[in-house]
C-alpha positions, 0 to 999 in steps of 0.5 A: 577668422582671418589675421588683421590686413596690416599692422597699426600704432596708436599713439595716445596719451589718453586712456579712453581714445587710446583703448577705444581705436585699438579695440574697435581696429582688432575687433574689425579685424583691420589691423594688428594694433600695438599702442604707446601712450607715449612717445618714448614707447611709440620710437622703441615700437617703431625701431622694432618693426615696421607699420602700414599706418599709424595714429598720432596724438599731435598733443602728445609730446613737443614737437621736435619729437613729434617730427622724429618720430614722424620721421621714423614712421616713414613710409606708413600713412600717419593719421593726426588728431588734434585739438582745434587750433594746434599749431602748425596748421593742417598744411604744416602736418602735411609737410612733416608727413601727416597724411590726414587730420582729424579734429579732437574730438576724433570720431571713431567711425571716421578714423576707422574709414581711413584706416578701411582705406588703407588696409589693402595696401598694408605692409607687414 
């Protein structure tokens, strides 16, 4: 077996989604997967190293933290999922730099293809 293409954060409140993207990322080997079920936790993974990608609940926290974080997370591709509606719209995520959106519920096999994408080009 080769090691995972590339390192991932999964940023999940939710214990089914959160263990759900994680075991599915590591048994297709496509990424070294940490995982914070909040976003305290996501900020002290982030300052500790670096991620290629990352999935964000966009209903984990309030939004200023959520922009921080988003901040931190710079340069690895953000991928959102959130409930319909969230407020900003998709064209405010972009800005504050969610490179793609995906609707709660999130299908795994959708998440799983952008992140197959992504995993060439993985910084570890």
């Amino acid at each position: 077996m080769s090691a995972p293409a590339m390192r991932l954060l999964v940023v999940e409140p939710q214990f089914v989604p959160r263990r759900t993207i994680v075991l599915s990322a590591t048994r297709l080997q496509l990424a070294a997967v940490d995982e914070a079920a909040s976003l305290g936790v996501a900020e002290r993974l982030v300052q500790g190293g670096r991620y290629a990608a990352v999935v964000l609940a966009l209903d984990a926290g309030p939004l200023p933290e959520l922009e921080r974080l988003l901040a931190a997370c710079a340069p690895a591709h953000v991928i959102g999922i959130a409930a319909p509606g969230l407020q900003p719209p998709a064209q405010g995520w972009a800005r504050r730099g969610v490179h793609a959106l995906l609707d709660r519920p999130a299908r795994i096999k959708e998440l799983l293809s952008l992140l197959a994408v992504r995993a060439p080009a993985a910084v570890v």
